[in-house]
C-alpha positions as CSV (number, residue, x, y, z in Angstrom):
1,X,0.8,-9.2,-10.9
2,X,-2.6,-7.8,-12.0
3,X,-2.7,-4.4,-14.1
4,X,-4.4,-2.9,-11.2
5,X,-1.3,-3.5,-9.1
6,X,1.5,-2.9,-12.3
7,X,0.1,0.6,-12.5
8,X,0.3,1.0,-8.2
9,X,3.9,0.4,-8.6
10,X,4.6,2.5,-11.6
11,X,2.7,5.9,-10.0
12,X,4.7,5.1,-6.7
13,X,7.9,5.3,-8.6
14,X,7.0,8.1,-10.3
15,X,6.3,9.4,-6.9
16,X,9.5,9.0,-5.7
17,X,8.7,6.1,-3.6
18,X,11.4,3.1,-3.5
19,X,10.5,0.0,-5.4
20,X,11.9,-3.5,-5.4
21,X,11.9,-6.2,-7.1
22,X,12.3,-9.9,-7.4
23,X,12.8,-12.6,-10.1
24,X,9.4,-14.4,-10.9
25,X,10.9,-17.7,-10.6
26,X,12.5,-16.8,-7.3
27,X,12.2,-19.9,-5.1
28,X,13.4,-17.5,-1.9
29,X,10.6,-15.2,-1.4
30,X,12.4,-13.0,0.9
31,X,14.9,-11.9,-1.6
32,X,13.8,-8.7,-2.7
33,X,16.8,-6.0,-4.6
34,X,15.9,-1.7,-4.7
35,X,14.8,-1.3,-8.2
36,X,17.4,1.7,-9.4
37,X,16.2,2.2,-12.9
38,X,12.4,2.5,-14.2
39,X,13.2,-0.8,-16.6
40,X,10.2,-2.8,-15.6
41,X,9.6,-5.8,-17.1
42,X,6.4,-7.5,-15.6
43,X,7.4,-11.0,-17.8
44,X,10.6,-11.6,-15.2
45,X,10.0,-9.9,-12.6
46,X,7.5,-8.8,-10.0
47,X,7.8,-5.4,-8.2
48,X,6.4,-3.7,-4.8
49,X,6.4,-0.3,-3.6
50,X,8.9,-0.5,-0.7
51,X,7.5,-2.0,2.8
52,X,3.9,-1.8,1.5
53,X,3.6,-5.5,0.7
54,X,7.0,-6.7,2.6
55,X,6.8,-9.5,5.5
56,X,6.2,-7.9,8.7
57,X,5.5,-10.6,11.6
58,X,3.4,-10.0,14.0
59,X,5.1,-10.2,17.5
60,X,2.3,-10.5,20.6
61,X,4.2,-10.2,23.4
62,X,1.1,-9.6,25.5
63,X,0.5,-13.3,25.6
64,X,-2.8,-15.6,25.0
65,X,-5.3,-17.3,27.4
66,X,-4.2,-20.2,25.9
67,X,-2.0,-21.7,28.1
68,X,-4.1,-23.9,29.7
């Protein structure tokens, strides 16, 4: 994580905003736990404010002219 983005997530939760987290070394990116004390500690772990930088697919159900 840059410092830019360490001090996003720290405001946020200062804001009252939900935060999780996930071990560095996490080989399952889409394991992410709610952060439920301000312990951060950016050598294990790397943090996100809450559905900000979470996976959200795209679904285009209007279809493509691709099909031929």
């Amino acid at each position: 994580m840059t410092t830019k983005e360490k001090i996003e997530v720290i405001r946020a939760y200062d804001n009252g905003e939900d935060i999780e987290y996930t071990n560095i070394d996490s080989v399952v990116d889409e394991f992410w736990g709610k952060l439920l004390s301000p312990e951060f500690d950016f050598s294990r772990f790397k943090y996100r404010v809450k559905g900000k930088d979470a996976f959200n697919p795209s679904l285009d159900v209007k279809g493509s002219d691709d099909n031929g």
